[in-house]
C-alpha positions as CSV (number, residue, x, y, z in Angstrom):
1,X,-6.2,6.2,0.6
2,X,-5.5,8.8,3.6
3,X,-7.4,9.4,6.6
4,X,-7.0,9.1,10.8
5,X,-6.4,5.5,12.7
6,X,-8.1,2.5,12.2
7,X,-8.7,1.3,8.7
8,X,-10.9,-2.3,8.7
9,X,-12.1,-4.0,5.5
10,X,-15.2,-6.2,5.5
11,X,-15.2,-9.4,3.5
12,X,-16.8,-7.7,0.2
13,X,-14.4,-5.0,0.0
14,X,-11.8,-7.4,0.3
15,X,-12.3,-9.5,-2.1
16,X,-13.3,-6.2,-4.4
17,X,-9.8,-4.8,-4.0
18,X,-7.8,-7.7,-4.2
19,X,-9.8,-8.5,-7.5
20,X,-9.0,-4.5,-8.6
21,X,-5.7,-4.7,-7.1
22,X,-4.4,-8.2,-9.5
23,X,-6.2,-6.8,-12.7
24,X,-3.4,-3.8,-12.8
25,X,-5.0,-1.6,-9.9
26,X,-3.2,0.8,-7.6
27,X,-3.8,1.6,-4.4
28,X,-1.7,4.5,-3.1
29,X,-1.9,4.7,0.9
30,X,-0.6,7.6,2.7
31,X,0.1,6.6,6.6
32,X,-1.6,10.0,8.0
33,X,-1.5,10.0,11.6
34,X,-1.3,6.5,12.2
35,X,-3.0,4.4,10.2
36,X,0.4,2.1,8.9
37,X,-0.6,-0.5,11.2
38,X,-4.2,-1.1,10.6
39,X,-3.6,-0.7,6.8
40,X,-0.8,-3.8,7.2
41,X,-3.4,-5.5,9.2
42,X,-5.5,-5.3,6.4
43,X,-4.2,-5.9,3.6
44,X,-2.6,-9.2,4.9
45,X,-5.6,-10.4,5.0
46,X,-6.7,-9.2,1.1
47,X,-3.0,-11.0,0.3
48,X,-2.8,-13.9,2.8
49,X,-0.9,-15.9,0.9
50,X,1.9,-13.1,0.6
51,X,4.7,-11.1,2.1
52,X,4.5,-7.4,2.6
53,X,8.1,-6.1,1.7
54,X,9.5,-2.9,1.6
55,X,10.7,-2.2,-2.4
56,X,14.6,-1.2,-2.4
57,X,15.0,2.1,-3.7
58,X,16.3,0.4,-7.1
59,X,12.9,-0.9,-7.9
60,X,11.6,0.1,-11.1
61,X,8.8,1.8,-10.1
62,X,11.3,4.7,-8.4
63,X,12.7,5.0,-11.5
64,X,10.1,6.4,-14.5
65,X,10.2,10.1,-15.6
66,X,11.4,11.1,-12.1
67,X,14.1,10.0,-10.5
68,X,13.6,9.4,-6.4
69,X,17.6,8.5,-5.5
70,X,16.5,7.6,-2.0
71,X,13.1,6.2,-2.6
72,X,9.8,8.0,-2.6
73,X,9.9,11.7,-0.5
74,X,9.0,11.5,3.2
75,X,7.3,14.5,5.1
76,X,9.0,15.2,7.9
């Protein structure tokens, strides 16, 4: 998911990813030109019930075939 500002879900599409998103989906979002806090907005309220936390860089997930020491790479 990329784009420019304001991200807002209706009802339908939230229920639709949250649906995708507990059957095994992934849902890669890349914070182009400000979109981080509209996307947290968001998707609090497809997870309302939960936390967003930021994974510590010994998660699992940074650690399949490639290894990412500090976490995943950052643009500058």
């Amino acid at each position: 998911m990329t784009g420019h500002g304001n991200v807002v879900f209706n009802a339908s599409e939230r229920e639709n990813l949250r649906n995708y998103l507990l059957a095994g989906g992934f849902l890669h979002i890349d914070d182009n030109y400000g979109m981080d806090p509209f996307v947290r907005t968001e998707i609090r309220k497809v997870f309302p019930e939960a936390d967003l936390v930021e994974l510590p860089t010994n998660h699992p997930i940074f650690h399949g075939k490639y290894k990412f020491k500090n976490g995943l790479p950052k643009d500058s």
